[in-house]
C-alpha positions as CSV (number, residue, x, y, z in Angstrom):
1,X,133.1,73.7,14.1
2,X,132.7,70.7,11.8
3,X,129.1,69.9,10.4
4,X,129.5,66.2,12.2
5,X,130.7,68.3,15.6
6,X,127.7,71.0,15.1
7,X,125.0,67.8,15.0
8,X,126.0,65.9,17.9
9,X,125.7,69.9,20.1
10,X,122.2,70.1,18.7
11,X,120.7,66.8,18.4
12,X,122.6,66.2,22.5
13,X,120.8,69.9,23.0
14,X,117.1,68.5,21.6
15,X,117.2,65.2,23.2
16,X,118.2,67.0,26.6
17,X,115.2,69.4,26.3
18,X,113.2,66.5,25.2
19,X,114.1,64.2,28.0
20,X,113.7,67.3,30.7
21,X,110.1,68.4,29.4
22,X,109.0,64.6,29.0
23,X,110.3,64.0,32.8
24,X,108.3,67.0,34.1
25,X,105.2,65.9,32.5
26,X,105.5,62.6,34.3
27,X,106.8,62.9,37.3
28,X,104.4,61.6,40.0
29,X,103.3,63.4,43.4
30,X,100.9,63.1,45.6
31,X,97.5,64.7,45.6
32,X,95.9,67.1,47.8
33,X,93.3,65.4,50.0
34,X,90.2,66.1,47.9
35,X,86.8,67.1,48.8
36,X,84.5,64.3,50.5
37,X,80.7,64.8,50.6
38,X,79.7,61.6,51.9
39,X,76.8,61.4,54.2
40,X,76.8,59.5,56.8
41,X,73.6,58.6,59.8
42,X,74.3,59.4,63.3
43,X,72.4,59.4,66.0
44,X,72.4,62.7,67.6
45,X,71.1,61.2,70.3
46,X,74.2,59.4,71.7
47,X,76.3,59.8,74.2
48,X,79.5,60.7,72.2
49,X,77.6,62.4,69.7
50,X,75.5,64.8,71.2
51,X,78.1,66.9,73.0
52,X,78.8,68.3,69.5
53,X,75.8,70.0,69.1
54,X,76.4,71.0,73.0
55,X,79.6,72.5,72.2
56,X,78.4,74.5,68.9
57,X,80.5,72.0,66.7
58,X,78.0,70.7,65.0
59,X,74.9,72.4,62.8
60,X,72.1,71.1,61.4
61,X,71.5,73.1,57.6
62,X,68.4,72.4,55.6
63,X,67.9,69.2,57.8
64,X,70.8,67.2,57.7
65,X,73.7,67.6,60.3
66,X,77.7,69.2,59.6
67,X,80.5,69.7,61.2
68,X,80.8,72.9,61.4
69,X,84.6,73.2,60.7
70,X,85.6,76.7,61.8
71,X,84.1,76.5,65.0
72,X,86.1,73.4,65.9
73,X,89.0,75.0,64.6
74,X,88.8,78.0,66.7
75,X,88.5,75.5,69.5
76,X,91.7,74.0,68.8
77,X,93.2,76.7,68.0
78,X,92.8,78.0,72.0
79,X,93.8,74.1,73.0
80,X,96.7,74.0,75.8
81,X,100.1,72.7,74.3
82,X,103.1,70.6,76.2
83,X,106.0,68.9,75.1
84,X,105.2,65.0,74.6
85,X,105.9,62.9,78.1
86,X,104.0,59.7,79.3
87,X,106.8,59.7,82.4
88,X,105.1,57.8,85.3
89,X,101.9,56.7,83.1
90,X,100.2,53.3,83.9
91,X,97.3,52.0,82.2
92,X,96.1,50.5,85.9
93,X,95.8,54.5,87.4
94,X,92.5,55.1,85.0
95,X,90.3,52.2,86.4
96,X,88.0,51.7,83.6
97,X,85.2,49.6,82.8
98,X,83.5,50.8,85.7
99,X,80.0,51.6,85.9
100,X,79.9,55.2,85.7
101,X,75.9,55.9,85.5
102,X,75.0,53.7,88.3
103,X,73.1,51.6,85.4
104,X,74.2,48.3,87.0
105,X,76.3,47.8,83.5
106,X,80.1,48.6,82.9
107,X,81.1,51.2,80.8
108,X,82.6,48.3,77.8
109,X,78.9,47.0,77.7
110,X,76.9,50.3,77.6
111,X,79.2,51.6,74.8
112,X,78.5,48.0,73.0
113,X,74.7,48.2,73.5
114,X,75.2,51.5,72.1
115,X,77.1,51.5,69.3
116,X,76.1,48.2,67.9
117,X,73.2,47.1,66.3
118,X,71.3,43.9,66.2
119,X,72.2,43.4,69.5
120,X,71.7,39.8,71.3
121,X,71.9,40.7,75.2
122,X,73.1,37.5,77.7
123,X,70.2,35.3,79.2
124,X,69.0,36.5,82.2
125,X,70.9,39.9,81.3
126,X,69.9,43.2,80.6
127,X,73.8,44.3,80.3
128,X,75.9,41.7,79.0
129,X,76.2,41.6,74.6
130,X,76.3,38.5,73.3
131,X,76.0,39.4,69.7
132,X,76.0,42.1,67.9
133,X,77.4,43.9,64.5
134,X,79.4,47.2,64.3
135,X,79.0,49.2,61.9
136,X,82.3,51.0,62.1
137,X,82.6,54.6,61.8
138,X,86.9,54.3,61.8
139,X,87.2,51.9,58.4
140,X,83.8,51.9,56.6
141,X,83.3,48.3,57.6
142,X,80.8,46.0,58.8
143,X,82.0,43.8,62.1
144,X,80.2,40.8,63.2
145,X,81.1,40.6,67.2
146,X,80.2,37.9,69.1
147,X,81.8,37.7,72.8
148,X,84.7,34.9,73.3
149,X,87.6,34.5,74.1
150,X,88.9,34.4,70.4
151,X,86.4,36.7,68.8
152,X,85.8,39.2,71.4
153,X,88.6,41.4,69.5
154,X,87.1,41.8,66.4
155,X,85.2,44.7,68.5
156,X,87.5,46.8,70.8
157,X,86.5,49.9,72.6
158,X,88.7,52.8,71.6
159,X,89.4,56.1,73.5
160,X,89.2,58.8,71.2
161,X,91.4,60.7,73.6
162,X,94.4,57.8,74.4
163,X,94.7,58.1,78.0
164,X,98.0,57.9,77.6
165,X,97.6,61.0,75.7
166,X,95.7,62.2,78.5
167,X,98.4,61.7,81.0
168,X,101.0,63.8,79.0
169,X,98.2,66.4,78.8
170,X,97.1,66.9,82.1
171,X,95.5,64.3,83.9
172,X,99.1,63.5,85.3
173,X,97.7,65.9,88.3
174,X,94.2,64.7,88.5
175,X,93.1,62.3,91.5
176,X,91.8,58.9,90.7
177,X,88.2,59.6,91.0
178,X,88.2,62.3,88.1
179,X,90.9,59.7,86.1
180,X,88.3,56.9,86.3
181,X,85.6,59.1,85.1
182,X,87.8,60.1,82.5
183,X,88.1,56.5,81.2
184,X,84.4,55.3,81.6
185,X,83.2,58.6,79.9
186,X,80.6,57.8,77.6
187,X,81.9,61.1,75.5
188,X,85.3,59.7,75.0
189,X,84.8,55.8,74.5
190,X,83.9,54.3,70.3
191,X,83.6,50.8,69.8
192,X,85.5,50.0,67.0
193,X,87.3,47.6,64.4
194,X,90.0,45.7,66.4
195,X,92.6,46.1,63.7
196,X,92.0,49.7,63.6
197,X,91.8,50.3,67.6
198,X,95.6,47.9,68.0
199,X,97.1,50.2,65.1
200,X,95.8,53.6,66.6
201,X,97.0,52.7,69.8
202,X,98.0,56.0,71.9
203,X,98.5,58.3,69.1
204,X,96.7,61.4,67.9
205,X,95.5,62.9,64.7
206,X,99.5,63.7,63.9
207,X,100.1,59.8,63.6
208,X,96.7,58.1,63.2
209,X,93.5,59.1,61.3
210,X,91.0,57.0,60.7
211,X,91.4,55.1,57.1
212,X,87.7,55.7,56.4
213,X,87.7,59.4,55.3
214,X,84.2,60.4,55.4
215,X,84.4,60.4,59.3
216,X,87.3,62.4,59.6
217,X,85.3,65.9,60.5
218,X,83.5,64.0,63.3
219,X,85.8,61.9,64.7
220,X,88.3,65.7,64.7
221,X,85.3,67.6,66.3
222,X,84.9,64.9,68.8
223,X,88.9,65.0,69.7
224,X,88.6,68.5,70.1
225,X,85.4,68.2,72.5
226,X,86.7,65.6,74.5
227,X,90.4,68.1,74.9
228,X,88.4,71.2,75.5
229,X,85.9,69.3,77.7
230,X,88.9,68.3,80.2
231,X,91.2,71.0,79.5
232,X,93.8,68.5,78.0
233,X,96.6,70.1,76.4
234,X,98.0,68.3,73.1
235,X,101.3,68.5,71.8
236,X,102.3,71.4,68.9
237,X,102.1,69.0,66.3
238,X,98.5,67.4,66.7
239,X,97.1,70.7,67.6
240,X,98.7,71.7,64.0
241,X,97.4,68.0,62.2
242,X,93.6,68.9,63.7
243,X,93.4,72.4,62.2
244,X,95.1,72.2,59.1
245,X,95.2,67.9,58.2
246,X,99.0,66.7,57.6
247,X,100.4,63.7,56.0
248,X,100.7,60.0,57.5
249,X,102.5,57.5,55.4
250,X,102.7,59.5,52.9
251,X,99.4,59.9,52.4
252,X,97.3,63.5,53.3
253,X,94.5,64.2,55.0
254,X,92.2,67.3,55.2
255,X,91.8,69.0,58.8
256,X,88.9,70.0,60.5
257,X,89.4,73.6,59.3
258,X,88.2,72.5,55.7
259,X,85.4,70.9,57.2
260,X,83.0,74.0,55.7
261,X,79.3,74.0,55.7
262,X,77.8,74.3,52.4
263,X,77.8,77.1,50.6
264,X,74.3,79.3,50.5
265,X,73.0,76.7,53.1
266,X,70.3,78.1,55.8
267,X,71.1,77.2,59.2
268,X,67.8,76.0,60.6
269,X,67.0,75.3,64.2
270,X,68.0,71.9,65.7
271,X,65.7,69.0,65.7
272,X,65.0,66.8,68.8
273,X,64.9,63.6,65.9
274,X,68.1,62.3,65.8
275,X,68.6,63.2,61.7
276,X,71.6,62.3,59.0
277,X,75.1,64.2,59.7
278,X,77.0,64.9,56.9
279,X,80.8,65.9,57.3
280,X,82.1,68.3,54.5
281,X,85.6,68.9,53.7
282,X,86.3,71.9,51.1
283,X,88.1,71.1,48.6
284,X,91.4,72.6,47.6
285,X,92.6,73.4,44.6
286,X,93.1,69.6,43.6
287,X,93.4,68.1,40.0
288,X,92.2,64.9,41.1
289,X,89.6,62.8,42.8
290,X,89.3,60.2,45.4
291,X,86.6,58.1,46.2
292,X,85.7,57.9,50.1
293,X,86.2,54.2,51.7
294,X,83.4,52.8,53.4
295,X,80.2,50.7,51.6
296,X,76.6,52.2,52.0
297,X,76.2,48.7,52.6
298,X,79.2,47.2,53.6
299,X,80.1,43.3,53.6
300,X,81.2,41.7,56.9
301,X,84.9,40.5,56.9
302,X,86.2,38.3,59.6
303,X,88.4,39.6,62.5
304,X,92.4,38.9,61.8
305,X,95.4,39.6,63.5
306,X,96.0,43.4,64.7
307,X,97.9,45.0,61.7
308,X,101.6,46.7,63.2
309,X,100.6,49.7,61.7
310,X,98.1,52.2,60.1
311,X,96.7,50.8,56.9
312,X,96.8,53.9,54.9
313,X,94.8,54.4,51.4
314,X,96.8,54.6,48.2
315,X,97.7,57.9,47.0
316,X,96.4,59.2,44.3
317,X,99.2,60.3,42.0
318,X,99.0,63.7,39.7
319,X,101.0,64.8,36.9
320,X,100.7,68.0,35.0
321,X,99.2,66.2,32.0
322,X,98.9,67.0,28.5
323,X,99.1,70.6,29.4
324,X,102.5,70.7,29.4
325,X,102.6,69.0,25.4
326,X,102.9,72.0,23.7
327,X,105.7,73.2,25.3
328,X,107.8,70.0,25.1
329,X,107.3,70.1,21.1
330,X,107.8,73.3,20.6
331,X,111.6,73.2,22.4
332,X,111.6,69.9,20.4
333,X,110.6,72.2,17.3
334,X,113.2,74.8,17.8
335,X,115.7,72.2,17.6
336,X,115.2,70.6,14.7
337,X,114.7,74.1,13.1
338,X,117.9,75.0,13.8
339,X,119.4,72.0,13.0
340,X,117.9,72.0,9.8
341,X,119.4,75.8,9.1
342,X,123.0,74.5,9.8
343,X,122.8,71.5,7.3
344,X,121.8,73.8,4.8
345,X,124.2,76.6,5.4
346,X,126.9,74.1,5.6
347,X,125.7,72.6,1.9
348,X,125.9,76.3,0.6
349,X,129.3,76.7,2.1
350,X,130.3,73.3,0.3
């Protein structure tokens, strides 16, 4: 082989492994979802709150509240599954809105009186909300409602269970007195972000999480309660996507079997004051950090339009780093090396 032949096979040789090792160093992919310790205050008091503690799903340790993860796994884990079918589902067959309670107020009111703050009641009413702002557990946000025609949306009242999604899992057979119960159930009702409610729309954890990531380990343990509380069965998928998290839009999320209580902590005995709730999710073996959406004190932004789909965080991207450097020079090393031997033996030669 001629000296000019030899250099192009070697120098081709080290560019290649160059090229390869540099491509490897860079080459994006998405993170694991990453540990989240951010409190949030809760008030274990309420109606869709306090059946946690009722079912053993939530703990209070060294006096703040958690999720306590592996419980609500287990729970899942013994969840009824069925193939996905809303055959024969109409909205109209859960009448909701109703007054449930026999409080003289509908079911949309109570949950607004309850989940809002700053509340401005109707004159002459003790029922109807006028005003109010929503502190939103689904995007972090802070929602100024104020009842209209054109604003009442900015503040929608979400199922947590769909009842679409309760339809496909059981309530198909149920008659319409334990359907409208169902619907009006204080347990299974959030007010929440318009945009947010619109782009959740009947899907489970599978296809819609919220995008505000510290409330994922509540608003998982309260899916699970509200399932295991009407012995609704969910498809194989979300059943999987509530244990063990999945991926939407290409971006992952943790499930409610990471949410772990902190290590060493004492479990003390429950408190009748309603106290902060933290939600925990154990970190994996991640290289990178995210930072949990949501404000301690968040601005209010005006309602828009309903967005046609889930408005997911950005990933965050890992590489391997500078741990791979050494490697990459030291095939680009060898090369030159060797290259370097076969100029010289070719000069002896000559």
């Amino acid at each position: 082989m001629s000296l000019s032949s030899t250099l192009r096979t070697v120098t081709a040789g080290a560019f290649l492994a160059l090229v390869t090792t540099t491509t490897a160093v860079a080459s994006p992919a998405f993170a694991s979802p990453v540990a989240t310790q951010a409190p949030i205050t809760l008030d274990m008091a309420k109606s869709n709150v306090a059946p946690l503690i009722d079912a053993g799903f939530a703990t209070q340790v060294d006096g703040a509240w958690y999720v306590d993860g592996a419980a609500v796994a287990a729970a899942a884990e013994g969840l009824r599954t069925v193939n996905s079918s809303q055959t024969g589902y109409d909205r109209d067959l859960f009448k909701h809105w109703s007054d449930p309670d026999g409080s003289g107020c509908d079911a949309r009111n109570d949950t607004l009186r309850r989940d809002l703050i700053n509340v401005v009641l109707r004159d002459g009413s003790d029922c109807i909300v006028e005003r109010g702002t929503l502190n939103d557990p689904y995007t972090g946000e802070a929602i100024p409602f104020t009842r209209g025609v054109a604003t009442s949306g900015a503040v929608q009242i979400d199922h947590i269970i769909p009842l679409a999604a309760a339809w496909t899992g059981g309530a198909n057979e149920w008659d319409a007195g334990k359907r409208e119960a169902f619907a009006n159930d204080p347990m299974n009702l959030q007010a929440a972000e318009g945009r947010a409610n619109s782009a959740k729309g009947m899907r489970l954890a599978s296809e819609w999480m919220p995008t505000n990531t510290a409330f994922h380990c509540t608003y998982l343990a309260q899916t699970t309660n509200v399932l295991k509380t009407y012995d609704l069965a969910v498809t194989p998928i979300d059943q999987d996507a509530i244990i063990n998290g999945g991926t939407i839009n290409g971006v992952p999320f943790a499930g409610v079997s990471s949410c772990a209580l902190p290590a060493g902590a004492v479990v003390t005995v429950p408190s009748a004051t309603p106290v902060e709730m933290v939600q925990v999710t154990a970190a994996p073996e991640a290289t990178s950090t995210t930072v949990p959406v949501g404000a301690e004190t968040p601005a209010a932004v005006a309602p828009t339009e309903a967005a046609p789909e889930v408005e997911a965080e950005s990933p965050v991207l890992a590489t391997t780093g500078d741990a791979a450097l050494p490697w990459t020079l030291g095939l680009a090393g060898a090369a030159l090396v060797a290259l370097t031997a076969l100029v010289l033996q070719h000069r002896r030669k000559a």
